[in-house]
N, C-alpha and C positions, 0 to 999 in steps of 0.2 A: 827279246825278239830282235833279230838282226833284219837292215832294210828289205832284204827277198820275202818278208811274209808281209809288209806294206800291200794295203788293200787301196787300189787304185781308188781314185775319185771318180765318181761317177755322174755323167753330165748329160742331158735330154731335155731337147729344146721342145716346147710345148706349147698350147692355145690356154690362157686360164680366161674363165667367164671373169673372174673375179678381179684379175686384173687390168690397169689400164696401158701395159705393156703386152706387145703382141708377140712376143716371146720371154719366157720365163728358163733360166739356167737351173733345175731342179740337179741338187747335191747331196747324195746318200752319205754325206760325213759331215763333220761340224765345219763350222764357218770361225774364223777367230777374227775379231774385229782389231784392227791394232797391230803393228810390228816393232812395238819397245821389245825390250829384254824378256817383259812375262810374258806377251805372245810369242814368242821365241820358244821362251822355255816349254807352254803350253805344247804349243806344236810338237816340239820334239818330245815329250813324253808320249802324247798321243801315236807319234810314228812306232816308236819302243815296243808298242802297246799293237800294233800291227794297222794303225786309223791315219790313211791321210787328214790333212784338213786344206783349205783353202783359208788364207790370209786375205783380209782386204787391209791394207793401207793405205790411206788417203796421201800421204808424199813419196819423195823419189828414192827414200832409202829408210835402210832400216834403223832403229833407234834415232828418230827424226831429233828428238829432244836434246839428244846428243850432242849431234853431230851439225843440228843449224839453229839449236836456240842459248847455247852455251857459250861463256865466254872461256879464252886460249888456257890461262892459269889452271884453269878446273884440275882437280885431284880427287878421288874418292877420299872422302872422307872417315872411311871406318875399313879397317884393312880387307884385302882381297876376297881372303878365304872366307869371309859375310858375304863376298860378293857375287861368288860361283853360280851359273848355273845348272840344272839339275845334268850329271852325268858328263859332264868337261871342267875341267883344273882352270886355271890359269896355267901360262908360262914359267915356269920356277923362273927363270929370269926375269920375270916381269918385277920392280919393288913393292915394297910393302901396300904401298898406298897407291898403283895406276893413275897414268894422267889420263886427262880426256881421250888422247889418242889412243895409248896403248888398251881402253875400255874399250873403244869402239873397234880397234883392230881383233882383239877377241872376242867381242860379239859378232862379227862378220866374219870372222874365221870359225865360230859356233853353230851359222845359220849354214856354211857351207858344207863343214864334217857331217853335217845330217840330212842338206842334201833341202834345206828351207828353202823355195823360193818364193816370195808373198806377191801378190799382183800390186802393183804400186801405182799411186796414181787415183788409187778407189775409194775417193771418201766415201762415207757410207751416211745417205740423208735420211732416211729412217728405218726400224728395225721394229718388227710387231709379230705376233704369233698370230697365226689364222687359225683358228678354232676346227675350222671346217674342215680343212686337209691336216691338219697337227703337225703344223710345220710352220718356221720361222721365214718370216717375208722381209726379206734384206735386199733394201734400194740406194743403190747408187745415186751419186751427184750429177754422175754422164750418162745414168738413165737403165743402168743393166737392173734386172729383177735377180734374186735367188730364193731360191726353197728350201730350206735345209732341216733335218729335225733336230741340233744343237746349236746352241749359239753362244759363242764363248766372248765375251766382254773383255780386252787387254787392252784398251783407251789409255787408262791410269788414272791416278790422282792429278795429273797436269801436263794435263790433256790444253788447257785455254788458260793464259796470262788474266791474271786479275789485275785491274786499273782500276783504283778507287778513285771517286767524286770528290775532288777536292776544289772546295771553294777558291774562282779564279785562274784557275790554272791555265784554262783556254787563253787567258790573256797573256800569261810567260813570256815574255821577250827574248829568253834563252830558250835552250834546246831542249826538249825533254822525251827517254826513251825509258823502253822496259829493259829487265837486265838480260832477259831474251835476244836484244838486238845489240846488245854488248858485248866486245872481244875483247879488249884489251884499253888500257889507258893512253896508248897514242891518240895525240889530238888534244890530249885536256892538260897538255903542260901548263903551270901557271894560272890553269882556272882553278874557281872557285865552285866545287861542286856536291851537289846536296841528294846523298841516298837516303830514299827512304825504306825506311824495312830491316830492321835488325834480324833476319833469320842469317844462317849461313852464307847465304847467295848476297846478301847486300854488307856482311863484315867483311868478306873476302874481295869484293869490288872497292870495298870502301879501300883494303891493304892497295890493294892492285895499282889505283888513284894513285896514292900514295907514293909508292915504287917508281911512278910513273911522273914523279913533280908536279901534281897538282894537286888541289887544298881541299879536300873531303872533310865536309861534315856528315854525320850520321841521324836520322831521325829513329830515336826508341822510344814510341809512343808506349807500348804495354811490357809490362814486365816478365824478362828472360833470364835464363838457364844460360851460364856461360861456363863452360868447360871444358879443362886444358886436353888438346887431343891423346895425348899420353898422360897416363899417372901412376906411380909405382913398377916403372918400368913395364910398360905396355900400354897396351889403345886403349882409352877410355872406355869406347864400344863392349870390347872384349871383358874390361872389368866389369864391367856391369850386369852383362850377364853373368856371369861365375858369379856375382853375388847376389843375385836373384835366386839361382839354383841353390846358395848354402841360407841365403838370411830371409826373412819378412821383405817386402818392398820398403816401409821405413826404416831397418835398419840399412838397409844395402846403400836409402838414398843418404844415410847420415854421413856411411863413409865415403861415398863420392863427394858431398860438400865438404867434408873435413878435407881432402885430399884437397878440392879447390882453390879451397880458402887458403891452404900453405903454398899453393901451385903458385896461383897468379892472385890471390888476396882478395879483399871487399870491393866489390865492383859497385858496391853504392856512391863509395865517393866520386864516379866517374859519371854518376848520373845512369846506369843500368843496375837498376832493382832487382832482386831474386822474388820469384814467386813462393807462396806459403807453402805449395806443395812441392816434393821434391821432383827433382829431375825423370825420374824413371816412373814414379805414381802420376805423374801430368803428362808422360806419354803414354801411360795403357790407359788412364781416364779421358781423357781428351784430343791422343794423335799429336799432341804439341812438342818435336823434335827438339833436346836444346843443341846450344850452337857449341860447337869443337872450336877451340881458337888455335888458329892457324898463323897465328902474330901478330891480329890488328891490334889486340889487347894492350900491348906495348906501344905503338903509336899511339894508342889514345893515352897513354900515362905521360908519354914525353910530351902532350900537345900537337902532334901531327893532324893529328884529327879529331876534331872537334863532336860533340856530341847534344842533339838537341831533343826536346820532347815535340808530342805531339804538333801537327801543322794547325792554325789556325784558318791562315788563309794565304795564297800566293795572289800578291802583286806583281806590276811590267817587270822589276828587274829585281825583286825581294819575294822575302816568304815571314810572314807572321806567325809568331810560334804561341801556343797557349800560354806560355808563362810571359807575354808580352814583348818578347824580346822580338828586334826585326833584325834579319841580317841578308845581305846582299849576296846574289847566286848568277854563273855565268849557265849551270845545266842544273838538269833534277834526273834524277836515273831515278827509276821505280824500281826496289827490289821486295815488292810486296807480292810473290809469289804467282803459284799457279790454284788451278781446279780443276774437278774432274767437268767433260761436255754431255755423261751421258744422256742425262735430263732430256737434254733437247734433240735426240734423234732418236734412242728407246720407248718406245710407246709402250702406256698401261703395262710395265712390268709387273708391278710391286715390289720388285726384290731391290731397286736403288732408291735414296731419299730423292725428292727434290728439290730441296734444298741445297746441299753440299755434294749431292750424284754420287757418293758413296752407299754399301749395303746398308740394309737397314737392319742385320744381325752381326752384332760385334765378333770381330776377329777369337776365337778360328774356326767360325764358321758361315763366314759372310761369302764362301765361295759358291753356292747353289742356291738358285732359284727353283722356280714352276717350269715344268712345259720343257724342258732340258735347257734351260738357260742358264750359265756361269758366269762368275766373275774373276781374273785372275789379275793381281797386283795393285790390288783394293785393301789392303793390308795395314797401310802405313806404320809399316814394319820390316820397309825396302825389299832386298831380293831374296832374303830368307824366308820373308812371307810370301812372296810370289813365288817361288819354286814349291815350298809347304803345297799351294793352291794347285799348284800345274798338276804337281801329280795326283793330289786329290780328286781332280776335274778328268786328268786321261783315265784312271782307274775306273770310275764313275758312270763313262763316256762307254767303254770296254765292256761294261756290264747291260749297258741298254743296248748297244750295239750286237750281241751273241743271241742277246731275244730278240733282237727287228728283223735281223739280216741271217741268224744262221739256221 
């Protein structure tokens, strides 16, 4: 369907008893919470499908994540064409791997081809179903009500920085940030500076340090998956599936480890452990991405970067490590990830844990709830699962929609 059969939004200010706003914005389409890439995608499947929606984002632009909690270096990490959203390419000129910018320049050239415009600015402080009207009750931070009978969930997995308790830290005498608030290694020439978080985001800041003349050490409390980002002539990514579709998941993970092990070698000696399970079986059982090395692998062999376990405790101008060791720190970057918020503004769904605010029915089928409620880019299975979802969700959507409205 091309955008001339787009079924306008429909909007009618009202008196509810039941609310304690004295106007209510009732909406005959879905409401999509969120303007990363899966609300994005969501939307535009839905427009496809002939259904506006209304976007609420709570900042000033789209793919917030992107574009103000990222630092400069960023690259996707698993080549493009994983990256697509549903019904736009990338740039054939764009390379293999897109940097931050040219990501964010085609998701904003994606939201405009279809003609997206999200209201920005609209967190959203809680979201519940009303029984009584069968419609989703979505409240704003600045106080606006809406009525909607769909409610499509595109928050993410990280959505809200996690900052772990770590004994002492309040006292730090150096600087300590998330990798969120992180651009680049100017400023830390000559320091001595301690990431914590062996995922992607803190071996790449730890490179970045590096590049940048100052003296990164690394904290790898739990044991990871390190994997050269090409192997056999191609993206690791890419192998992995092709061998999931021809082999068992133990065999598929035996030859990614063999391929490893001849790539970039025993990462034991370097003080990063391999887990018993392999790489591909510990992310469909447990969502646990391993890390693609992108060259920190190598400073840490020549010594550039030092590599420690677990924190024990931070003192004024040290950090005690479990194995006893104390060593002296000018900053601590936190590169201990994100999570999902929905927990705390979704009421009585049942369809997300409260725990982790992910669904509570494993992928691929954790996009639908009760009551017309979705979830899209809840996957952790990046944007292939989120696009998988969009369309699931506007299909879905297309079908209640032809029995309410026509």
């Amino acid at each position: 369907m091309d955008d001339d059969t787009s079924r306008e939004i429909e909007y009618k200010s009202a008196h509810d008893p039941h609310s304690k706003h004295a106007d209510v914005v009732s909406i005959q389409s879905p409401i999509i919470v969120g303007a990363g890439p899966s609300g994005l995608a969501a939307a535009v499947c839905l427009k496809l499908r002939g259904i506006q929606s209304l976007i609420l984002e709570r900042e000033s632009c789209i793919a917030s994540l992107w574009q103000l909690k990222t630092y400069d270096r960023l690259r996707l990490h698993i080549p493009k064409r994983y990256c697509e959203l549903p019904f736009m390419r990338f740039p054939p000129d764009f390379p293999t791997y897109p940097s931050r910018r040219q990501f964010v320049d085609y998701l904003e050239a994606y939201a405009a081809a279809f003609g997206i415009r999200p209201a920005f600015g609209q967190a959203v402080a809680s979201a519940e179903f009303d029984g009584a009207r069968r419609r989703w009750r979505v409240r704003t931070a600045a106080g606006r009500e809406y009525l909607c009978p769909w409610l499509v969930v595109a928050t993410g997995e990280n959505a809200e920085e996690v900052v772990p308790q770590i004994e002492g830290m309040a006292g730090f005498a150096g600087a300590v940030a998330h990798t969120s608030e992180y651009r680049s290694g100017e400023g830390y020439d000559g320091k001595k500076v301690l990431v914590v978080g062996c995922g992607n985001s803190g071996m790449e800041v730890s490179l970045d340090l590096c590049n940048h003349n100052a003296k990164p050490s690394l904290v790898v409390r739990d044991k990871v998956h390190i994997l050269p980002k090409e192997m056999l002539g191609t993206s690791t990514f890419g192998l992995s599936m092709w061998l999931v579709r021809l082999l068992p998941v133990s065999f598929a993970d035996r030859v990614l480890l063999a391929g490893s092990w001849l790539t970039i070698g025993n990462t034991d000696q370097f003080g990063i452990q391999r887990p018993k399970l392999g790489p591909i079986e510990l992310k469909i059982k447990f969502g646990k991405t391993p890390v693609l090395d992108v060259g920190t692998l190598h400073k840490i062999k020549n010594g550039y970067i030092k590599v420690f376990p677990g924190i024990k405790r931070v003192r004024h101008d040290c950090v005690e490590f479990v194995d006893g060791r104390i060593e002296k720190f000018d900053a601590i970057i936190l590169a201990t990830g994100y999570k999902s918020n929905v927990p705390s503004w979704l009421k009585d769904n049942g369809m997300f844990n409260e725990k982790d605010g992910l669904p509570k029915c494993p992928f691929p089928n954790g996009w639908k709830g009760e009551h017309g409620l979705y979830a899209v880019g809840f996957t952790q299975r990046g944007l292939l699962g989120a696009a998988m979802d969009a369309k699931n969700i506007a299909k879905d959507i297309e079908k209640c929609y032809k029995r309410s409205f026509n």
